[in-house]
C-alpha positions in Angstrom: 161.7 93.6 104.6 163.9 90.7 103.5 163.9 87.4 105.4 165.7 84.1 104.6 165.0 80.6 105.9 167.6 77.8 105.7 168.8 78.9 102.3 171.5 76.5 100.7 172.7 76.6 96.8 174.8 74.0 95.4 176.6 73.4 92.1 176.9 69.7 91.1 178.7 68.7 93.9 179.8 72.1 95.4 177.6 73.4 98.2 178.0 77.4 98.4 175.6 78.3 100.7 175.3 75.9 104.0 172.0 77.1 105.4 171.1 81.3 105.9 168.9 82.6 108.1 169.0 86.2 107.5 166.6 89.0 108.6 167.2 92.5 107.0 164.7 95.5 108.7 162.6 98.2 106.1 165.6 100.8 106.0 168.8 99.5 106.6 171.6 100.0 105.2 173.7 96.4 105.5 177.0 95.5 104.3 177.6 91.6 103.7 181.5 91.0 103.7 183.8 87.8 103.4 186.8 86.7 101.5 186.7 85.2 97.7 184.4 82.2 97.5 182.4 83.1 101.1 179.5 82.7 98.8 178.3 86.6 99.6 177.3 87.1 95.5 175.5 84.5 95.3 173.7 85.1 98.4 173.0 88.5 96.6 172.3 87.0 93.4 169.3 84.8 95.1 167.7 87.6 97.3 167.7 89.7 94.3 165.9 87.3 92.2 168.2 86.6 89.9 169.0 83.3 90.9 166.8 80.3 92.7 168.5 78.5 96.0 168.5 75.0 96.1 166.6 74.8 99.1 164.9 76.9 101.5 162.7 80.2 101.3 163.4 84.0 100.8 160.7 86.5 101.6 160.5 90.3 100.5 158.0 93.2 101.5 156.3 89.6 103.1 156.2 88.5 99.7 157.3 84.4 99.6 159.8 84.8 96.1 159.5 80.6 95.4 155.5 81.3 94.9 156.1 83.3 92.0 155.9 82.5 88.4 158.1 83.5 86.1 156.5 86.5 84.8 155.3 87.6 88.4 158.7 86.9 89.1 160.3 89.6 86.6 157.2 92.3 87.3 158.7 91.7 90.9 162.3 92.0 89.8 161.4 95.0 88.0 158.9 97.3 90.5 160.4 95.9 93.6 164.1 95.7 93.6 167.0 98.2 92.0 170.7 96.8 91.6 173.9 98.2 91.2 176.9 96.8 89.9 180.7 97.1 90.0 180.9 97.7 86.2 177.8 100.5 85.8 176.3 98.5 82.9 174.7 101.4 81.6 173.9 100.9 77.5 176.8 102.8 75.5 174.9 104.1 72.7 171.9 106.0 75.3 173.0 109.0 77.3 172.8 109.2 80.7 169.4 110.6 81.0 168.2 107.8 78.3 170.1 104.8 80.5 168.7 105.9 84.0 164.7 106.2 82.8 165.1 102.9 81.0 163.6 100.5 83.6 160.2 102.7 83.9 159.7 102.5 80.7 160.1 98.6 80.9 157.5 99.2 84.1 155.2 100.6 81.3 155.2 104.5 82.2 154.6 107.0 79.6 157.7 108.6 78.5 157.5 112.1 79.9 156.5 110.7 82.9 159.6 108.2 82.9 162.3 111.7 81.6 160.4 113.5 84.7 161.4 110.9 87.2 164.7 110.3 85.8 165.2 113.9 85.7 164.6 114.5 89.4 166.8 111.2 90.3 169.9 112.6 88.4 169.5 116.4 89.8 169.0 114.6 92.8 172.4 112.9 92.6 174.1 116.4 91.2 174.3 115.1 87.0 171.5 117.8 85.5 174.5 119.0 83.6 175.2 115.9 82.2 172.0 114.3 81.0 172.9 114.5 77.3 176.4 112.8 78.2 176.9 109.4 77.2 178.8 106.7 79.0 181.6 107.2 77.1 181.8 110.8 78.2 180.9 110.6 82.0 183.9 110.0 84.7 183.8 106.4 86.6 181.8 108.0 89.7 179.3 109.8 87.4 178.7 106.6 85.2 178.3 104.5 89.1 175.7 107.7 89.9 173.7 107.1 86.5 173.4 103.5 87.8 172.2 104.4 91.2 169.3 106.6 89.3 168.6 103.8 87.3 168.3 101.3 89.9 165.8 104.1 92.0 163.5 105.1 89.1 161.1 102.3 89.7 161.0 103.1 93.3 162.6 99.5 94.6 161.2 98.9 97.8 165.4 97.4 98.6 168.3 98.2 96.5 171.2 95.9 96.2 174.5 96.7 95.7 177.4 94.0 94.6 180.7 95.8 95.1 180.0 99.2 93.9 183.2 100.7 94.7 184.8 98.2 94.0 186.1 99.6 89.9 186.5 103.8 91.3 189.3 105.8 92.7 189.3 106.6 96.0 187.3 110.2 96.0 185.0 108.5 93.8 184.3 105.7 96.3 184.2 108.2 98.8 181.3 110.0 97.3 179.4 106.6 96.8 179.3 105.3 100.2 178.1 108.5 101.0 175.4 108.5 98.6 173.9 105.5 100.2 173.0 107.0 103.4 171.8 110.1 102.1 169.7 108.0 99.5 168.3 106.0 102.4 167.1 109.6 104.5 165.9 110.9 101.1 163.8 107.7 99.8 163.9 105.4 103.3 165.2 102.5 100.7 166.7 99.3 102.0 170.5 98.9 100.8 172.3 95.8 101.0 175.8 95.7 100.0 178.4 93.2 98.8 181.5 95.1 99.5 185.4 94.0 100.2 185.5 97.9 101.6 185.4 97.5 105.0 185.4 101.2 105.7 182.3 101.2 103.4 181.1 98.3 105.4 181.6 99.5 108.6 179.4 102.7 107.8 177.1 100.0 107.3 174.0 99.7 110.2 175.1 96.6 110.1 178.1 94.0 109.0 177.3 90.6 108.2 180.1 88.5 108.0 180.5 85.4 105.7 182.6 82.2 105.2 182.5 79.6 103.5 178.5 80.0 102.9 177.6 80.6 106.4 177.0 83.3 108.1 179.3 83.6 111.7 178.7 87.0 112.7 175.9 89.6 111.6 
C-alpha cells in the first residue's frame, strides 16, 4: 500500500529526514513513535501529501506521488487518503453530521448521497443521536469520532492519524485506539499513526521507531 524510497526533507540547512525506506502492507494498522524532533510528523505530513520530500520517492495503492500534478495531486489527497488530527478540526458553525459529509461533497457526490454515507459512518461510530450537535456541543471523544467519519467518507484507501489521542482523557483515548482496529475489520483500511502513546502504539501491528529522521527499528 505505501512504500518509501530514500526519502530525506531538509530545511535550509536542517536535514529532518536522513533517508526512509519504509514499506506499509494493504491493512495494517502501524504506529510510528519517537521523541520531539524524530522527524515522525513530517514523515506523516509527506506520505499524506501534504508536504513534498526533498529527495526520494513515495508510492501509494502503486501510485508514484512525485508524478502527480497539482490538481491530480489534491483529487488524490481527497479520494485516496483520510487524516485525523489531535485538535478534531471540525468547522464550528456545521454540526456534526454537516462536518463529517463535508469531504464527499468536495469529491462531487450529490448531497443525499453524501448525508447517506455520513449517516451510516456516524451510527457506525455510535453518534446517530448527535448528528444535529455542533462542535461546541459534542464531548472531546465525540468531536475525535466526527473526525474519524470525516476522514472515512470518501473511502481513503489509508487513513493517517497524527497523535489522535494525544488532546482526550484517558476513557476517551481508550475508546479511540479501539476504534481503529474495529475500523480496520469493518472497512480493511490502512492506519498509520503518529502517537507518543505507546500503549496505543504497541496495539499497533506494528511499531516503527524513529530518531533523529531515521528509522532504527520497525
Amino acid at each position: 500500500m505505501i512504500q518509501c524510497k530514500q526519502i530525506r526533507k531538509s530545511y535550509g540547512d536542517l536535514e529532518v529526514l536522513k533517508g526512509i525506506d519504509l514499506s506499509i502492507d494493504a491493512g495494517e494498522v502501524v504506529s510510528i513513535v519517537g521523541a520531539s524532533g524524530a522527524g515522525k510528523t513530517t514523515l506523516l505530513q509527506i506520505l499524506g501529501t501534504l508536504d513534498k520530500p526533498s529527495s526520494g520517492e513515495v508510492y501509494i495503492d502503486n501510485i508514484d506521488l512525485q508524478s502527480l500534478s497539482g490538481k491530480q495531486l489534491s483529487r488524490f489527497r481527497n479520494t485516496k487518503i483520510g487524516f485525523v488530527f489531535q485538535f478534531h478540526q471540525l468547522l464550528p458553525e456545521f454540526n456534526a453530521l454537516e462536518n463529517a459529509m463535508l469531504p464527499a461533497l468536495i469529491n462531487g457526490r450529490s448531497k443525499p448521497e453524501a448525508e447517506a454515507s455520513a449517516k451510516k459512518l456516524l451510527s457506525f461510530l455510535s453518534l446517530d443521536h448527535r448528528l444535529e450537535h455542533k462542535p461546541s456541543e459534542l464531548s472531546g471523544g465525540e468531536k475525535q469520532r466526527v473526525a474519524v467519519a470525516r476522514a472515512l467518507i470518501n473511502k481513503p484507501a489509508v487513513v493517517f492519524a497524527d497523535e489522535p489521542s494525544g488532546n482526550l482523557d484517558s476513557h476517551s483515548q481508550e475508546e479511540l485506539q479501539k476504534l481503529f482496529f474495529e475500523l480496520r475489520e469493518a472497512f480493511n483500511q490502512t492506519f498509520v499513526i503518529v502517537t507518543h502513546d505507546y500503549h496505543l502504539a504497541k496495539m499497533c501491528d506494528r511499531m516503527i521507531e524513529m530518531k533523529d529522521g531515521v528509522i532504527y527499528n520497525t
